[in-house]
N, CA, C and O atoms as a MOPAC input file, in Angstrom:
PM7 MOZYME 1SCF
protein

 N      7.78200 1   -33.95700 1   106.70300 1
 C      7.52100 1   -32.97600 1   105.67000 1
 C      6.69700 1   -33.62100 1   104.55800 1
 O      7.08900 1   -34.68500 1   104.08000 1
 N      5.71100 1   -33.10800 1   104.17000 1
 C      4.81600 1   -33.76700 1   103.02000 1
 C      5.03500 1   -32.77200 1   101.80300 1
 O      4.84400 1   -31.55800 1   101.73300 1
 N      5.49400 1   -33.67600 1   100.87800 1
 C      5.52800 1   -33.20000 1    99.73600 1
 C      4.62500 1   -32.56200 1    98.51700 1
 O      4.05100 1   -33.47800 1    97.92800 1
 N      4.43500 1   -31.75300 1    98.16600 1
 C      3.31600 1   -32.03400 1    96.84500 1
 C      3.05300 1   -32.91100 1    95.85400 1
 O      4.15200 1   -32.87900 1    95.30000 1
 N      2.58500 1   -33.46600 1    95.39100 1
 C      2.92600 1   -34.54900 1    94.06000 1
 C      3.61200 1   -34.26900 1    93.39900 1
 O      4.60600 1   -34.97900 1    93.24400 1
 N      3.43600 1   -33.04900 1    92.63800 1
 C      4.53800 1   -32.20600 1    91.44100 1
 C      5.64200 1   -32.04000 1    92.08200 1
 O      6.58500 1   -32.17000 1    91.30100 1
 N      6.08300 1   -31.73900 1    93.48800 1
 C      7.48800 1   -31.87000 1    94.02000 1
 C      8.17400 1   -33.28600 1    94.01600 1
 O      9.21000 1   -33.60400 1    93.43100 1
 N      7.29200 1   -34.12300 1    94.86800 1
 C      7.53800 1   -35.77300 1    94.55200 1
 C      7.96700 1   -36.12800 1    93.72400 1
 O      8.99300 1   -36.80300 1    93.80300 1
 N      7.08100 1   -35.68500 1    91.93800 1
 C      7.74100 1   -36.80000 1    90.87100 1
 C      8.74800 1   -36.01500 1    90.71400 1
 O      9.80800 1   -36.63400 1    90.80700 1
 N      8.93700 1   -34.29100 1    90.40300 1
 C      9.98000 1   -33.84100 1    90.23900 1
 C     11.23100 1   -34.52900 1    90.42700 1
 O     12.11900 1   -34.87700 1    89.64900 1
 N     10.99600 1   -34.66800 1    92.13900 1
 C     12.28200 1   -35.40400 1    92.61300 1
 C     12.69500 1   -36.74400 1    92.57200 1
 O     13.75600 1   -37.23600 1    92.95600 1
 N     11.81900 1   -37.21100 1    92.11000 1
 C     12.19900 1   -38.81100 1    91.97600 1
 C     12.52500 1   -38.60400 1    90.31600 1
 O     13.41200 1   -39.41700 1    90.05300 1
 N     12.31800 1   -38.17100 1    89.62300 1
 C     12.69400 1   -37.88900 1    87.93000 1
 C     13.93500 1   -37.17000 1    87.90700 1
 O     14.66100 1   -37.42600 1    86.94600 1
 N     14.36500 1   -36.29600 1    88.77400 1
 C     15.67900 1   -36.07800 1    89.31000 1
 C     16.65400 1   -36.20700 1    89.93400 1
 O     17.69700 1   -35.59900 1    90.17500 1
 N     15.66000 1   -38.03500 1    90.41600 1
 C     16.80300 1   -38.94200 1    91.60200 1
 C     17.31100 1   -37.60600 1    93.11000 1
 O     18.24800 1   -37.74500 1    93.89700 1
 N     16.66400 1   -36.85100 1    93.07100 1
 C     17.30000 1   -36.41900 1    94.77900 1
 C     16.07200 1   -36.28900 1    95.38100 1
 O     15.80300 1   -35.22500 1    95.93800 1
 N     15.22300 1   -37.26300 1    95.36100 1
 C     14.25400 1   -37.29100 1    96.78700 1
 C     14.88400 1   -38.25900 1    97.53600 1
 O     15.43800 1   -39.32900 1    97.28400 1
 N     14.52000 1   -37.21400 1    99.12100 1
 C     15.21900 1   -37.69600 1    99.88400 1
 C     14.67600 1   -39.27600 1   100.17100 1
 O     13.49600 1   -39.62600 1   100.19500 1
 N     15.85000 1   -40.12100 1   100.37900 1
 C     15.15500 1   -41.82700 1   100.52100 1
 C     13.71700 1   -41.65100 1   101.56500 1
 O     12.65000 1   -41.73200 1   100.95600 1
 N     13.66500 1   -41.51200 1   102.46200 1
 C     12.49100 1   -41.80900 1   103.32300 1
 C     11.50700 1   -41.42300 1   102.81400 1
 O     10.47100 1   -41.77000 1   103.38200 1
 N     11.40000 1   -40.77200 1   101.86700 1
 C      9.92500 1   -40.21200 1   101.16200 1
 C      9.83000 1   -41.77200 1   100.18500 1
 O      8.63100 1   -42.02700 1   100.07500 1
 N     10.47000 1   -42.59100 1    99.64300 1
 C     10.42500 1   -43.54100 1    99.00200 1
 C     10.30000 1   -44.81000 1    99.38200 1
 O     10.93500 1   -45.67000 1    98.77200 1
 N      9.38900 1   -45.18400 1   100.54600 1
 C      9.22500 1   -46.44700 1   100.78300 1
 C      8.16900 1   -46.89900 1   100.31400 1
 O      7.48200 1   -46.07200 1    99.71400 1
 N      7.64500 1   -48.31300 1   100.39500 1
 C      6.39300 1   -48.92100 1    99.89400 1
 C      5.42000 1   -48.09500 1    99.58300 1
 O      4.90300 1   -48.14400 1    98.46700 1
 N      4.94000 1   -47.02000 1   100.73200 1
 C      3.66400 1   -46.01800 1   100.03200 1
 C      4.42600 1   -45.44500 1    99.08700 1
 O      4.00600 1   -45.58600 1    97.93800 1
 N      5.39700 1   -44.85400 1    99.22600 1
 C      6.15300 1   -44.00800 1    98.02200 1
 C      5.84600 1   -44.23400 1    96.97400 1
 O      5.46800 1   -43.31900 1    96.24100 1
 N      5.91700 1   -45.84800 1    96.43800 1
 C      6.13600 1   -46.34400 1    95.45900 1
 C      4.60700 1   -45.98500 1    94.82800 1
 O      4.29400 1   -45.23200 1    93.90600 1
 N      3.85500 1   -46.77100 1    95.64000 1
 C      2.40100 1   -46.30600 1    95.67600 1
 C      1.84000 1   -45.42300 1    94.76400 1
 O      1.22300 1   -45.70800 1    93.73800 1
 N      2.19500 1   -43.94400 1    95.37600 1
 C      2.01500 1   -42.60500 1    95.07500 1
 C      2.87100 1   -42.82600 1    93.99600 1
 O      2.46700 1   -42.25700 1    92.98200 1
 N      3.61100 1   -43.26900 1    93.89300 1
 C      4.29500 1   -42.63900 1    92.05000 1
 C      3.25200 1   -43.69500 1    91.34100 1
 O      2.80900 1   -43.64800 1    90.19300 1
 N      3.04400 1   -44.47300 1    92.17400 1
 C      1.89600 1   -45.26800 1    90.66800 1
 C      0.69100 1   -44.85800 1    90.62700 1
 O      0.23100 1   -44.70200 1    89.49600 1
 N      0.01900 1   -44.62900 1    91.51300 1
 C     -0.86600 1   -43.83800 1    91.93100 1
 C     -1.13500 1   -42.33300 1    90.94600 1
 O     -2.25400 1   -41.99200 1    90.56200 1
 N     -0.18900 1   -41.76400 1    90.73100 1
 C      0.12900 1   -40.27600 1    89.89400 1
 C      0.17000 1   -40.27700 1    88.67200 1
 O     -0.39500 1   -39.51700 1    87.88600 1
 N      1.22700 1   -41.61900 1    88.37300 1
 C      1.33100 1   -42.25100 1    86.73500 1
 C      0.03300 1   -42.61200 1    86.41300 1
 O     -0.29500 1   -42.19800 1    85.30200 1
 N     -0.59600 1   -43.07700 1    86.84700 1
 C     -2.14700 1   -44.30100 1    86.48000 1
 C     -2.98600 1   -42.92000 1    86.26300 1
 O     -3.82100 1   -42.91000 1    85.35900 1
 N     -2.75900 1   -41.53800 1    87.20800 1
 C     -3.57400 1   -40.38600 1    86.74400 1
 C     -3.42700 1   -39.69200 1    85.53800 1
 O     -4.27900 1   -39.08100 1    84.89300 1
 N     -1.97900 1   -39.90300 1    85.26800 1
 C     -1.78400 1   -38.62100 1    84.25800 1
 C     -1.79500 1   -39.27100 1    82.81200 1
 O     -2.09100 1   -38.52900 1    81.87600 1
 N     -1.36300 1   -41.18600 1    82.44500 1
 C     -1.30600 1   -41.89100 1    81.75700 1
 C     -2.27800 1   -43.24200 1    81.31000 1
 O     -3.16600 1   -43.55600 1    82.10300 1
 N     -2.12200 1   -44.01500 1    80.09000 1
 C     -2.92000 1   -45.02900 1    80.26300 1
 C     -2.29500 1   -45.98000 1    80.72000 1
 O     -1.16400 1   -45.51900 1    80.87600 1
 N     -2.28300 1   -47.43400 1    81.17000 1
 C     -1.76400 1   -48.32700 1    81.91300 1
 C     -0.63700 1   -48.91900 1    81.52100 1
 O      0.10800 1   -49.37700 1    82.38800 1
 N     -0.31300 1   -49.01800 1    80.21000 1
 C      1.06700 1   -49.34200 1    79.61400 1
 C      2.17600 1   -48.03600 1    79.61600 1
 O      3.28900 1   -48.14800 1    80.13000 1
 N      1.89100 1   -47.29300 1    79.22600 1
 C      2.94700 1   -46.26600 1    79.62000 1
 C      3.28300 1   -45.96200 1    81.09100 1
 O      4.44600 1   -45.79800 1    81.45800 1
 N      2.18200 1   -45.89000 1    81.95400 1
 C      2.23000 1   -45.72700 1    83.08300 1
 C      3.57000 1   -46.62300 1    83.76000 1
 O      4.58300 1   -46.06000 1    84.17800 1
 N      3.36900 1   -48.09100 1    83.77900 1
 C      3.86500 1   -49.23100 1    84.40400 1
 C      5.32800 1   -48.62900 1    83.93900 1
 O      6.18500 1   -48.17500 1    84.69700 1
 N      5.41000 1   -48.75400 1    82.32700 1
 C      6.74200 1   -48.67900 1    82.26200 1
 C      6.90200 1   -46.68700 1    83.05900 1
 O      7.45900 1   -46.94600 1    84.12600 1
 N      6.81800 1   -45.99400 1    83.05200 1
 C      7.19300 1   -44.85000 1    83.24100 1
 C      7.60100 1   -45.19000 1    85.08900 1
 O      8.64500 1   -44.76700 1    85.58500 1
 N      6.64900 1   -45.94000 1    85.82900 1
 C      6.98800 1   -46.20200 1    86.92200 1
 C      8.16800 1   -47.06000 1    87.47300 1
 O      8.85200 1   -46.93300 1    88.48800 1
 N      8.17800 1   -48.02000 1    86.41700 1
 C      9.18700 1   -49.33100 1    86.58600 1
 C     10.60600 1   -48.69600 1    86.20900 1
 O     11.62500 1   -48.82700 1    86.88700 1
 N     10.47100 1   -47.82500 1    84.74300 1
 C     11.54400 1   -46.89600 1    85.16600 1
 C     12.33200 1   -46.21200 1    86.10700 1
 O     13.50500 1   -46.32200 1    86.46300 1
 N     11.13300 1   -45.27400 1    86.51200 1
 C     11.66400 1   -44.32700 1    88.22200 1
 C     11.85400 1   -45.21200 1    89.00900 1
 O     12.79700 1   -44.80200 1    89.68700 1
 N     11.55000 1   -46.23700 1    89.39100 1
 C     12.04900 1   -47.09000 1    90.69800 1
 C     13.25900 1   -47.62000 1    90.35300 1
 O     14.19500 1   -47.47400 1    91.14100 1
 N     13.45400 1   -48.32900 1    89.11100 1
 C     14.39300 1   -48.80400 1    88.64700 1
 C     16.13100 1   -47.73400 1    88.80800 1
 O     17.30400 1   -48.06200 1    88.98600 1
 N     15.49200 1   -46.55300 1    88.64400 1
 C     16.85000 1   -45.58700 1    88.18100 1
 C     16.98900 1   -44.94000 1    89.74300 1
 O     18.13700 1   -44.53400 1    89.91800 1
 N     16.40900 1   -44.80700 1    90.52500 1
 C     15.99800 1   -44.27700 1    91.93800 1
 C     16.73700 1   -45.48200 1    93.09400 1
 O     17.49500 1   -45.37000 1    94.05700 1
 N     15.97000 1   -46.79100 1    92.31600 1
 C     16.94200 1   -47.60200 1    93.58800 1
 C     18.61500 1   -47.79300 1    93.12100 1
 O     19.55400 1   -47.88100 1    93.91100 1
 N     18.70500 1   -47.83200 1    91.54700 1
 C     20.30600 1   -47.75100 1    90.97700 1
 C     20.39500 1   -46.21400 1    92.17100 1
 O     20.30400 1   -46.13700 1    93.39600 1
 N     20.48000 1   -45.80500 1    91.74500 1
 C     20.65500 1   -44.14700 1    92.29400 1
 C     20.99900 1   -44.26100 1    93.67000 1
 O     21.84100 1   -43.42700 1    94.00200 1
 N     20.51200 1   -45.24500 1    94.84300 1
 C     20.88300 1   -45.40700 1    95.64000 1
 C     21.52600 1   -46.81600 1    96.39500 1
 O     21.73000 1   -47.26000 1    97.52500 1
 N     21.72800 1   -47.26300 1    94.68400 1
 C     22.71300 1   -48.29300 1    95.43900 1
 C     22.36400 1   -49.41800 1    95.78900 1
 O     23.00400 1   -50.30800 1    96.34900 1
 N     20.84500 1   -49.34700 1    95.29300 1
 C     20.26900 1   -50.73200 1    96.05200 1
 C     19.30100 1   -51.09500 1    94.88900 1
 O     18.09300 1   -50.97700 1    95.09100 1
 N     19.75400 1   -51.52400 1    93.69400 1
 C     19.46900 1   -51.80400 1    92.27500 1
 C     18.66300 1   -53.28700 1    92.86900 1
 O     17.72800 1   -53.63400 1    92.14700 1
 N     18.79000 1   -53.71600 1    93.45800 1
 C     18.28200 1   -55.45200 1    93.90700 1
 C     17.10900 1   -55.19000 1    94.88100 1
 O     16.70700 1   -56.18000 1    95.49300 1
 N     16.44700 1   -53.90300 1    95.13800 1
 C     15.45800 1   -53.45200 1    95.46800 1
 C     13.83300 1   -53.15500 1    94.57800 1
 O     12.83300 1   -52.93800 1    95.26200 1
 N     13.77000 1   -53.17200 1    93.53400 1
 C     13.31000 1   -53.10800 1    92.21700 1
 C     13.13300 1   -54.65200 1    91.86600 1
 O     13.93800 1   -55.58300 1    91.83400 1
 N     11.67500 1   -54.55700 1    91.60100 1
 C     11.11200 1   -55.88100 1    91.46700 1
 C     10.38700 1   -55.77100 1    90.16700 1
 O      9.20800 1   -55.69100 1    90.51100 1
 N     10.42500 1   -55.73300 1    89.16900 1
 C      9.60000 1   -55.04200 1    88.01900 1
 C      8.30400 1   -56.22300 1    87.61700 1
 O      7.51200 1   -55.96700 1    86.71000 1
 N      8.23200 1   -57.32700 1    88.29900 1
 C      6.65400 1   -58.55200 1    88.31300 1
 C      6.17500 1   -57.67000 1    89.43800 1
 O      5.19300 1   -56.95200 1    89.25100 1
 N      6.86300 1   -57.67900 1    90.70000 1
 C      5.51000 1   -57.24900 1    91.54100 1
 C      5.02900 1   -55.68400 1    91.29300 1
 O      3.84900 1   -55.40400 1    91.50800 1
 N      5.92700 1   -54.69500 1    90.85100 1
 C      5.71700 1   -53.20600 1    90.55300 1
 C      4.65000 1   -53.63000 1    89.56200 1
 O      3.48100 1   -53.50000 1    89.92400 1
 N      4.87800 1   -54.06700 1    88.48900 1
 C      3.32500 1   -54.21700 1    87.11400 1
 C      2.60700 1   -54.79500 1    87.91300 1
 O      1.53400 1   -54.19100 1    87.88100 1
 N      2.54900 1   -55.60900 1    88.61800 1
 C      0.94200 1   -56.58300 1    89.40600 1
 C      0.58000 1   -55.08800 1    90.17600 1
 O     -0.56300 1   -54.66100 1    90.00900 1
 N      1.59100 1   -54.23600 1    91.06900 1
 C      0.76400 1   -53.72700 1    91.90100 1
 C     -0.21200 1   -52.40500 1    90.91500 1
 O     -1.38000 1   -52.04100 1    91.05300 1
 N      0.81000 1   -51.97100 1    89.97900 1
 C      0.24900 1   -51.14900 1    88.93900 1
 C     -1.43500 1   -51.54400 1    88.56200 1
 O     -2.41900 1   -50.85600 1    88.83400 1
 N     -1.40000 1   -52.91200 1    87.83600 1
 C     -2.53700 1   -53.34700 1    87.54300 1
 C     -3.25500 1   -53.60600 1    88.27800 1
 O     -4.37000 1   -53.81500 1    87.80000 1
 N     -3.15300 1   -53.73800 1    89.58800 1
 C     -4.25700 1   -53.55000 1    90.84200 1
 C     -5.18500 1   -52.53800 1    91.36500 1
 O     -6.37000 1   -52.47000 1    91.69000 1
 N     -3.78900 1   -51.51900 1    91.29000 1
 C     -4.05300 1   -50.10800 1    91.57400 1
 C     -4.89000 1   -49.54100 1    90.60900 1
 O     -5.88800 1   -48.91500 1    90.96600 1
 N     -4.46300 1   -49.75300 1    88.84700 1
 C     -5.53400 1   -48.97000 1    88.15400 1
 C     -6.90100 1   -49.92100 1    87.75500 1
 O     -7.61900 1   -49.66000 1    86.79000 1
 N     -7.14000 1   -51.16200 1    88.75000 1
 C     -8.69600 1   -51.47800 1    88.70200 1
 C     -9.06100 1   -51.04800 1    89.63200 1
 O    -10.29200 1   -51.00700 1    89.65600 1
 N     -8.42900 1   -50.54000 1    90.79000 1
 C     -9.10000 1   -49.89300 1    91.90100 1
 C     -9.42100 1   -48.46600 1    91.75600 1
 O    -10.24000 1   -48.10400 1    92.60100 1
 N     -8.93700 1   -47.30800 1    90.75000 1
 C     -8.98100 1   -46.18600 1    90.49400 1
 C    -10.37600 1   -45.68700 1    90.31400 1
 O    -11.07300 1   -46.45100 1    89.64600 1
 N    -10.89300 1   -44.73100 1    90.68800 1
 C    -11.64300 1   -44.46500 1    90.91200 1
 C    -12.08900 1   -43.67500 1    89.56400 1
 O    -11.26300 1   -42.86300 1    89.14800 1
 N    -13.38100 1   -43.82900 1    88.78400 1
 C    -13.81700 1   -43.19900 1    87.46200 1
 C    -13.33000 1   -41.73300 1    87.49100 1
 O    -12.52400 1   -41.08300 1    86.82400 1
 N    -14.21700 1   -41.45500 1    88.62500 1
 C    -14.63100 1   -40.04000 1    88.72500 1
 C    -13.20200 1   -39.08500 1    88.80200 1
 O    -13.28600 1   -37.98100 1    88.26600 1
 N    -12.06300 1   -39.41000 1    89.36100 1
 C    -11.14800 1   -38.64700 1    89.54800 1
 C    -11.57100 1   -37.49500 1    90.39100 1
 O    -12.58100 1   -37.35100 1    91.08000 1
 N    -10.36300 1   -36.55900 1    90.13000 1
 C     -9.78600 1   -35.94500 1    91.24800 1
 C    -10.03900 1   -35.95100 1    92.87200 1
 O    -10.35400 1   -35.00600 1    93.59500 1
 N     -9.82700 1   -37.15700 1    93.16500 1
 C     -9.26100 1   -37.47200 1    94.54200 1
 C     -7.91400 1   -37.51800 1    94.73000 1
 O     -7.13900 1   -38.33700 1    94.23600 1
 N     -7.69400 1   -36.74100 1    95.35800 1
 C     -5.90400 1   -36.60400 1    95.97400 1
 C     -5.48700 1   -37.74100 1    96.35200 1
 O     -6.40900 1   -38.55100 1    96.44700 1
 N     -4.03600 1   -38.32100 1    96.72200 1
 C     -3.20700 1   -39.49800 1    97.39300 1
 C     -3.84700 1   -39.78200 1    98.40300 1
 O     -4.32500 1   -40.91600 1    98.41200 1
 N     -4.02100 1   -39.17000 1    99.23700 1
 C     -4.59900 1   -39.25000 1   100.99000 1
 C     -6.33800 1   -40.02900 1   100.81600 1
 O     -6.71900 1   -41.09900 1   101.29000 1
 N     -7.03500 1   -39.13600 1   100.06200 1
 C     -8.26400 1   -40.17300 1    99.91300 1
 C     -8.63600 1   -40.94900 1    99.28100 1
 O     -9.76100 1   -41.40100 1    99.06800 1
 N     -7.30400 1   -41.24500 1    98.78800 1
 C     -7.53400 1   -42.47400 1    97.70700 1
 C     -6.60800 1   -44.10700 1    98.39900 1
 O     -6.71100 1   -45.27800 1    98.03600 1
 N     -5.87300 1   -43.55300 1    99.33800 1
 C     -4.88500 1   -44.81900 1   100.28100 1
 C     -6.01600 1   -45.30500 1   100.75500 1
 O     -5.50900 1   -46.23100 1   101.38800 1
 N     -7.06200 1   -45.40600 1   100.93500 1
 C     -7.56800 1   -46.90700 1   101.86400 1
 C     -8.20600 1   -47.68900 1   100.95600 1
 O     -8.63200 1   -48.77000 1   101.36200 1
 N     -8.40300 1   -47.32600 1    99.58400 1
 C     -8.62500 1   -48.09500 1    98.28500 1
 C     -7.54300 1   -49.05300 1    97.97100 1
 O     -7.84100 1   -50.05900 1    97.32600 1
 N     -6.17700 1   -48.83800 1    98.39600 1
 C     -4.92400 1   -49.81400 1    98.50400 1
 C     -4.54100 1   -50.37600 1    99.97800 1
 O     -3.64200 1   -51.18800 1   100.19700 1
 N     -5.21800 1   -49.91100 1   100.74400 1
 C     -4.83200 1   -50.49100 1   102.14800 1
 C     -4.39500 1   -51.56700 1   102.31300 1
 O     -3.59100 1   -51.75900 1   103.22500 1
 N     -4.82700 1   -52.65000 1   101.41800 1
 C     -4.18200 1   -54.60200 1   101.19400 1
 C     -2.80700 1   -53.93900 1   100.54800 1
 O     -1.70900 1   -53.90100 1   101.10300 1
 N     -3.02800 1   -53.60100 1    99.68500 1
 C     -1.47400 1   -53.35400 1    98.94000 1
 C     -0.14200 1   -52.75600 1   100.21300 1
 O      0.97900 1   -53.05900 1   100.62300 1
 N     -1.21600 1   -51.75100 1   100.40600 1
 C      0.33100 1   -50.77500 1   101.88400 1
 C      0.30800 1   -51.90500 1   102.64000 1
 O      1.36900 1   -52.50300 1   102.45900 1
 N     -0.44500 1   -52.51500 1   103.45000 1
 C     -0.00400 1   -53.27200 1   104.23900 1
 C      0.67800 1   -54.99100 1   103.74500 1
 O      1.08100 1   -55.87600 1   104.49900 1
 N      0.63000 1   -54.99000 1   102.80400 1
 C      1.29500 1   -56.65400 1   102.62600 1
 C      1.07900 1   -56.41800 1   100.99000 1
 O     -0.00700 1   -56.45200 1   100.41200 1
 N      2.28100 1   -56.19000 1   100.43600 1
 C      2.05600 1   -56.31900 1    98.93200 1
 C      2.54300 1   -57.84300 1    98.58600 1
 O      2.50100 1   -58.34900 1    97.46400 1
 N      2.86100 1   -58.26800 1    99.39700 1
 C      3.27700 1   -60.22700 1    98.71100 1
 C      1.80300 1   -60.85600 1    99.18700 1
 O      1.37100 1   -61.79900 1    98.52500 1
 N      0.84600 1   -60.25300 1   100.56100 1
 C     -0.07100 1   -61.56600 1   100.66300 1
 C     -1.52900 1   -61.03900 1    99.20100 1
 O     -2.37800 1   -61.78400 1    98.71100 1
 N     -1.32200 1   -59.80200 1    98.95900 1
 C     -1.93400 1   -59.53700 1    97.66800 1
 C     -2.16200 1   -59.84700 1    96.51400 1
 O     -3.06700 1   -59.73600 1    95.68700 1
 N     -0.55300 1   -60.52000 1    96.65500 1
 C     -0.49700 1   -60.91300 1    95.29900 1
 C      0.06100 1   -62.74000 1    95.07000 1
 O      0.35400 1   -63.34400 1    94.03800 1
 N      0.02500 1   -63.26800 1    96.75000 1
 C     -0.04000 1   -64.59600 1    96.42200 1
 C     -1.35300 1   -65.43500 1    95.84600 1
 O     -2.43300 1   -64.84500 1    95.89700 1
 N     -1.32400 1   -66.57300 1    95.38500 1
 C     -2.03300 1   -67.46100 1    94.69600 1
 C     -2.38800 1   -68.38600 1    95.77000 1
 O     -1.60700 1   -69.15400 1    96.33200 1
 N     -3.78700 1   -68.22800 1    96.03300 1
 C     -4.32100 1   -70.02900 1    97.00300 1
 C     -3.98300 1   -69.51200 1    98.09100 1
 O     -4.07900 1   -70.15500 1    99.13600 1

């Protein structure tokens, strides 16, 4: 089932999206949405929040990494595209390093 964005954050701001909508891309797309609607400091924290209260929410508080969530944040909004309105879908292969390996992204050397 694919969500809308406005259903997505809804539900993650209301803690009942269902878990499987919330894996690594998940996370993505909520930063991805934040970085649209905000500037980069509010964003991070508004995101680091929802993950933060989302993985409490399910119990798995030691899931929430708040260094690598801001690195991927600040990745994501140098990769953002000026022009805007590109949807989630045509904007994922601009993060494709990130979905597929967010630690070899962000190692050093």
């Amino acid at each position: 089932m694919c969500l809308s964005d406005a259903t997505f954050v809804e539900q993650i701001d209301r803690l009942s999206l269902a878990p499987q909508h919330f894996n690594h891309v998940g996370h993505l797309r909520l930063a991805w949405l934040r970085l649209g609607q905000r500037s980069l400091e509010p964003a991070i924290e508004s995101v680091c929040a929802g993950i933060q209260a989302y993985a409490t929410h399910l119990g798995a508080p030691d899931k929430f990494h708040r260094t690598v969530t801001e690195a991927l944040l600040r990745i994501m909004a140098q990769r953002m595209p000026s022009q805007g309105g590109l949807d989630w879908p045509k904007c994922l292969p601009l993060f494709e390093d990130v979905v597929q390996d967010a630690a070899g992204v962000l190692s050093v050397g």
